[in-house]
DRENLOKOL-48090 format. One record per residue: x, y, z of N, C-alpha, C, O, CB in turn; residue in one letter. Coordinates in Angstrom, 3 decimals. Glycine has a CB too. Example, Ala and Ser with C-alpha at 12.3 -4.5 7.8 and 13.67 -1.06 7.14 Angstrom:
2
13.190|-5.690|7.800|12.300|-4.500|7.800|13.200|-3.300|7.800|14.236|-3.319|8.465|11.308|-4.473|9.046|A $
12.850|-2.250|7.080|13.670|-1.060|7.140|12.900|0.030|7.870|13.409|1.138|8.039|14.084|-0.598|5.725|S $
This chain:
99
60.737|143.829|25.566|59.837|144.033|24.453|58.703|143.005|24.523|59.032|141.934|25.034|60.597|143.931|23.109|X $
57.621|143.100|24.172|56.388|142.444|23.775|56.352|141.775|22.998|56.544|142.266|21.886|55.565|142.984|23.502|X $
56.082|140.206|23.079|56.502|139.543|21.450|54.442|138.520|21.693|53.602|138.603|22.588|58.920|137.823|21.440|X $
54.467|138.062|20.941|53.453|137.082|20.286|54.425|135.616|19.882|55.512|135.713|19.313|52.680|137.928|18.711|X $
53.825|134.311|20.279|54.686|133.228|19.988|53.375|132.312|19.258|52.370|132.429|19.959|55.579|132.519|21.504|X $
53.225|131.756|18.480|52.385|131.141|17.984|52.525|130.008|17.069|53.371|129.953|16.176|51.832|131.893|17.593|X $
51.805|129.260|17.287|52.722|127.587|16.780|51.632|126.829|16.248|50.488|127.024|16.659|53.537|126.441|18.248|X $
51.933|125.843|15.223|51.139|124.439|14.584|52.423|123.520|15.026|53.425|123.244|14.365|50.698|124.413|12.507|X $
52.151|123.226|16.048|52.681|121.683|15.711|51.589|120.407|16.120|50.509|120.692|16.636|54.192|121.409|16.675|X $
51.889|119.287|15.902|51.259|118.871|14.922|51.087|117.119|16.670|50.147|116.376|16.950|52.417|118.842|12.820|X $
52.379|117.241|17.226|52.249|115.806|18.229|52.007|116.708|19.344|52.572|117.734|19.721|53.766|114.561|18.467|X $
50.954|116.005|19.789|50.106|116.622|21.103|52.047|117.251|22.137|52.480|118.354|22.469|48.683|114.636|22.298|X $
52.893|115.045|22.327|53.914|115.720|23.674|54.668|116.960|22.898|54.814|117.851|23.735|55.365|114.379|24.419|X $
55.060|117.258|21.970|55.764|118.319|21.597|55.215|119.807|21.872|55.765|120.899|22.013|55.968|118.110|20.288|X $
53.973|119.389|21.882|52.828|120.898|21.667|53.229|121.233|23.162|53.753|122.330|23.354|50.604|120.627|21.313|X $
53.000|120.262|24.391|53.109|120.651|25.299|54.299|120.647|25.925|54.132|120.789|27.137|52.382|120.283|25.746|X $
55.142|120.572|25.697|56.341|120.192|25.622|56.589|121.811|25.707|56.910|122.395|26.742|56.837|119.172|24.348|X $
56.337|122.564|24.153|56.448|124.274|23.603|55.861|124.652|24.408|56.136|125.819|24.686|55.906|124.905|22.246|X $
55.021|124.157|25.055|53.924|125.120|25.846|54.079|125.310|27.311|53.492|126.092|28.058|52.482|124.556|25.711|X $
55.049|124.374|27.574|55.942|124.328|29.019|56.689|125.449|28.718|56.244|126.527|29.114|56.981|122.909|29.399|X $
57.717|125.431|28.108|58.319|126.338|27.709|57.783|127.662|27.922|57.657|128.236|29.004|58.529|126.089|26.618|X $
57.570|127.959|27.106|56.776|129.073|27.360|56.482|129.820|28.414|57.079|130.846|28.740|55.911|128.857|27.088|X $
55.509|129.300|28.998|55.311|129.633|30.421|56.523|129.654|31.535|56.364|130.381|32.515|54.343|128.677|30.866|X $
57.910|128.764|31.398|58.817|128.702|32.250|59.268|130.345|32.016|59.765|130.990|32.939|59.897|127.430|31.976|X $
59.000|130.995|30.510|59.556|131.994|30.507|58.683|133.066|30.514|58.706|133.969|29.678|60.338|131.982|29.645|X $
57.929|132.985|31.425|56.849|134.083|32.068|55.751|134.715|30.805|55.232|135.829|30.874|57.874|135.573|32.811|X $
55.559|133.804|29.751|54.551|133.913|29.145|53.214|133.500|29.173|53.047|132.386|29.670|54.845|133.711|28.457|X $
52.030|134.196|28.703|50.630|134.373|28.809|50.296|133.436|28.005|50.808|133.600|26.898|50.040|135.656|28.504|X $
49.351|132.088|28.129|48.700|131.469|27.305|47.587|132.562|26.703|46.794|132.954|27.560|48.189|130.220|27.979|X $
47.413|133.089|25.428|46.368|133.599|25.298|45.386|132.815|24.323|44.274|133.306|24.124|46.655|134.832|24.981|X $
45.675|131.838|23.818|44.895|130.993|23.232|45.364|129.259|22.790|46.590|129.234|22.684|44.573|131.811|22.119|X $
44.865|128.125|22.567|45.603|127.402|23.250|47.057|126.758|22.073|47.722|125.725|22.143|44.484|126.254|23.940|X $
47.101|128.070|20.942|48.377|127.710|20.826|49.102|128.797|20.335|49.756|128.854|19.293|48.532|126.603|20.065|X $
48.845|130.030|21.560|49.696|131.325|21.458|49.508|131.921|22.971|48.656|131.975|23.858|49.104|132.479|20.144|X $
50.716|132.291|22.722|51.367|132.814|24.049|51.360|134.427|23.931|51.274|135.000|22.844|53.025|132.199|24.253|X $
51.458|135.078|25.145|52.012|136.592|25.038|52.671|136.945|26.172|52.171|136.750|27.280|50.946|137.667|24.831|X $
54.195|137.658|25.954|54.877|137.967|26.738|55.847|139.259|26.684|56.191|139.763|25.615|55.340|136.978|26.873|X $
56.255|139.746|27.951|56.726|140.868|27.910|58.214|140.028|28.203|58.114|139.378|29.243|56.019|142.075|28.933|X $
59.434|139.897|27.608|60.487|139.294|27.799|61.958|139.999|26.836|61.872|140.474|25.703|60.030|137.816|27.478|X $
63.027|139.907|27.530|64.300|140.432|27.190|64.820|140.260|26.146|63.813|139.951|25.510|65.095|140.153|27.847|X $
65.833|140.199|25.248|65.976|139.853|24.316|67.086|138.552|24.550|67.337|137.674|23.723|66.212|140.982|23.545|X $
67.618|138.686|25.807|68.245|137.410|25.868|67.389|135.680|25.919|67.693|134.607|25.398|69.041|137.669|27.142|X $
66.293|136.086|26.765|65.544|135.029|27.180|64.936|134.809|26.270|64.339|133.733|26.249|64.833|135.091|28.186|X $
64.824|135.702|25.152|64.028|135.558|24.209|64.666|134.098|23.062|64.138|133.200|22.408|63.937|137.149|23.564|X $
66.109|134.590|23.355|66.609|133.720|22.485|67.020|132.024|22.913|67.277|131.021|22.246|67.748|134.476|22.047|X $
66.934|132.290|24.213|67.264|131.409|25.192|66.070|129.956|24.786|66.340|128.839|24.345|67.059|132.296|26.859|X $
64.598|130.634|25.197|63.293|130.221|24.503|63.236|129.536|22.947|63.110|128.333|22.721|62.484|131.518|24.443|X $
63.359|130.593|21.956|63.634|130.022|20.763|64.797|128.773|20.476|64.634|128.043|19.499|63.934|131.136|20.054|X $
65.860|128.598|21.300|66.836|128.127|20.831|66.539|126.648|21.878|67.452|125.823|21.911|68.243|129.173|20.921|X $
65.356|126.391|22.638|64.829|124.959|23.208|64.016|124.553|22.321|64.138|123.459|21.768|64.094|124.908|24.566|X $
62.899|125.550|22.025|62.235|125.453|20.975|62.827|124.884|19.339|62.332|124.002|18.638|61.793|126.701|21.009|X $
63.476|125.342|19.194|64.320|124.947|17.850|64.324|123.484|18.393|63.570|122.558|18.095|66.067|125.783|17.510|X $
65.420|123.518|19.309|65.587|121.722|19.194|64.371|120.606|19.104|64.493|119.464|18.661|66.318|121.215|20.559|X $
63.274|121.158|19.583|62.104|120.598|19.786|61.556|120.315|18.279|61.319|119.186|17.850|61.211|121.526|20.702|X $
61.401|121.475|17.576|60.741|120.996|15.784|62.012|120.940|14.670|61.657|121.239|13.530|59.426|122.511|14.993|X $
63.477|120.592|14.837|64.001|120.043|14.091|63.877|119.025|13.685|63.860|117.974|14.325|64.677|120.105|14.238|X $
63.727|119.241|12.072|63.379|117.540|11.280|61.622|117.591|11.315|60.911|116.633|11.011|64.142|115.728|12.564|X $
61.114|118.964|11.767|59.214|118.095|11.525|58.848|119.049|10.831|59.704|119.932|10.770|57.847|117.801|13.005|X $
57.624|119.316|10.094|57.171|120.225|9.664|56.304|121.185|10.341|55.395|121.817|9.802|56.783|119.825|8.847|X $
56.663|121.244|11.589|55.734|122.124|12.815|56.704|123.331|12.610|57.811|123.197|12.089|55.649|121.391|14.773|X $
56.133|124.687|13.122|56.392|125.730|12.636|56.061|126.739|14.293|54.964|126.759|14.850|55.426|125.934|11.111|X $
56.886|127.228|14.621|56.635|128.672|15.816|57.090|130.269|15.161|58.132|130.575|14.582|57.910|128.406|17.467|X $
56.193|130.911|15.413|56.589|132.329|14.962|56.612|132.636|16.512|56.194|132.135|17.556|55.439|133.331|13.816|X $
57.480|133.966|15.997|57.794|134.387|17.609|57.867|136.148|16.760|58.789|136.723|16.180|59.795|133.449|18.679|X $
56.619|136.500|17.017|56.248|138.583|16.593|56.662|139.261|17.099|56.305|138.902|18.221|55.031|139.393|16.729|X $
57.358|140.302|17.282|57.438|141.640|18.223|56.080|142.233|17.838|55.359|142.152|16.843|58.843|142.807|17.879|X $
56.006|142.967|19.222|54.925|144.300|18.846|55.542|145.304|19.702|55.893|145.358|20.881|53.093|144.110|19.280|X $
55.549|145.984|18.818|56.388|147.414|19.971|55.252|148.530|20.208|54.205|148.861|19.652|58.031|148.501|19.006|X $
56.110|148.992|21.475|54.532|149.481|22.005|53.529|150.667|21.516|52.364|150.859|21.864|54.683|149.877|23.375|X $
54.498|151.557|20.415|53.131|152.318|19.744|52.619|151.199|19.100|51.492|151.117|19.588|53.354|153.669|18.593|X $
52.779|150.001|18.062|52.328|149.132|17.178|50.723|148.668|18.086|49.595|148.607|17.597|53.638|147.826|16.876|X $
51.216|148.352|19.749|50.391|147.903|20.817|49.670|148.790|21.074|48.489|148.443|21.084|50.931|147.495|21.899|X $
49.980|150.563|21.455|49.056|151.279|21.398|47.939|151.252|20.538|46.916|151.770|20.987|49.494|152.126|21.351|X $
47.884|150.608|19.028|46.920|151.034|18.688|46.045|149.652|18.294|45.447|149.372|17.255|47.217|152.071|17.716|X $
46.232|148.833|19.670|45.377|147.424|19.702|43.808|147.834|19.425|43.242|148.925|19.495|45.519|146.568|21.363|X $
43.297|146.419|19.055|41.944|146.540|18.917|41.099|145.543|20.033|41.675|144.482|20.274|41.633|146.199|17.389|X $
40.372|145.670|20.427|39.465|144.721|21.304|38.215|144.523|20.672|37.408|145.435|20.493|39.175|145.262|22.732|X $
37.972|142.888|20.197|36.632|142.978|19.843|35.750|141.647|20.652|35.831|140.460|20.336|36.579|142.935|18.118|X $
35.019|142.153|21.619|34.314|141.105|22.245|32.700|141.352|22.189|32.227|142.469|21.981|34.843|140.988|23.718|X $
31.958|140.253|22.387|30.179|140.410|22.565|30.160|140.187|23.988|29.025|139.914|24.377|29.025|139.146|21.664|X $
31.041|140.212|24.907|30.230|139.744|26.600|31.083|141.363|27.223|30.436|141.459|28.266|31.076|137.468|27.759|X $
31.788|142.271|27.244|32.765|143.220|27.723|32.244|144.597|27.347|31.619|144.637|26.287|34.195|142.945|27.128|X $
32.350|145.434|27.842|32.554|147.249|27.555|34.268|146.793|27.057|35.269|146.364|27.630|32.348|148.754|29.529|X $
33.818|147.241|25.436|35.105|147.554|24.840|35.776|148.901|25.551|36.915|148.744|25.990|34.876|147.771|23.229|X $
35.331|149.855|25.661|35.408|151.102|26.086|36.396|150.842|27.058|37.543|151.279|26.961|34.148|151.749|26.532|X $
35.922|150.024|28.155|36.610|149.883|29.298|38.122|149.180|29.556|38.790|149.162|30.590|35.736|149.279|29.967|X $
38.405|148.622|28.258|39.897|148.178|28.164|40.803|148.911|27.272|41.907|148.467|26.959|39.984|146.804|27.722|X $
40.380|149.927|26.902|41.039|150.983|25.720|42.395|151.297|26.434|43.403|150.845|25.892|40.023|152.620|25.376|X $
42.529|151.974|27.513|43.856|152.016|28.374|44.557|151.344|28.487|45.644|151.917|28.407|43.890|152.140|29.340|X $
44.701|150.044|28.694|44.819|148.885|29.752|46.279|148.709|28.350|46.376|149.179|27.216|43.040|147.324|30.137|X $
46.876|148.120|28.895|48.697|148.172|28.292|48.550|147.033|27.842|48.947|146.902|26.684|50.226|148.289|29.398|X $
47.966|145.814|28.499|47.962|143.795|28.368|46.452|143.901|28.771|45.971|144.647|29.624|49.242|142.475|29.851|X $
45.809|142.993|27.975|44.039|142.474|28.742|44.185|140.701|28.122|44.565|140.371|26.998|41.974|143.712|27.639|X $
43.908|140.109|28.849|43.801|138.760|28.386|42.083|138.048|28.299|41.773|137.396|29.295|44.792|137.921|29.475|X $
41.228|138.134|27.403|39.784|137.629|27.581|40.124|136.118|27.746|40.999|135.434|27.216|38.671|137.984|26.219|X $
38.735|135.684|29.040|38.888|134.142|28.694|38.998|133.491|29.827|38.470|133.876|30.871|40.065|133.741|27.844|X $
40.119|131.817|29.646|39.972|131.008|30.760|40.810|132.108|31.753|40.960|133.329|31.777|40.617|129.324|30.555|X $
41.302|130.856|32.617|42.575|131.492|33.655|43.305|130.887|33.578|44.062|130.959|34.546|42.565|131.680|35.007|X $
43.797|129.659|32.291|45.069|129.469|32.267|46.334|129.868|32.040|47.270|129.095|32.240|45.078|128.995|31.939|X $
């Protein structure tokens, strides 16, 4: 399934710390404090449950969204540099760096 992970925390090593994470589990930086990934439901929990140990006791906060894929079918793209047109198909589009 397709989830969205998105976080405030608040100490830079922790941020990156989540943000290692993340990526170990084949997720997309799509902005620099949300991720997007196509992942299992085991790994999913696997993820959350490092994560947990990481913001116990702080007031930093991770959501972790599903989007299921009609919800994804009916994405929106809004950019000023792109042919919106031209990513209407496309299943995942990531605008931006290449991290």
């Amino acid at each position: 399934m397709f989830y969205w992970i998105i976080y405030d925390i608040s100490e830079d090593k922790k941020r990156n710390k989540i943000a290692r994470i993340c990526k170990n589990y084949g997720c997309a930086r799509v902005q620099k404090s949300s991720f997007a990934c196509e992942i299992t439901k085991n790994k999913l929990e696997m993820l959350e449950i490092e994560c947990k140990k990481l913001l116990e006791g702080t007031d930093d906060y991770l959501f972790i969204l599903p989007a299921c894929s009609s919800c994804f079918e009916r994405k929106r793209i809004v950019t000023g540099f792109l042919d919106e047109k031209k990513f209407c198909d496309l299943d995942f589009v990531f605008l931006g760096g290449s991290e």
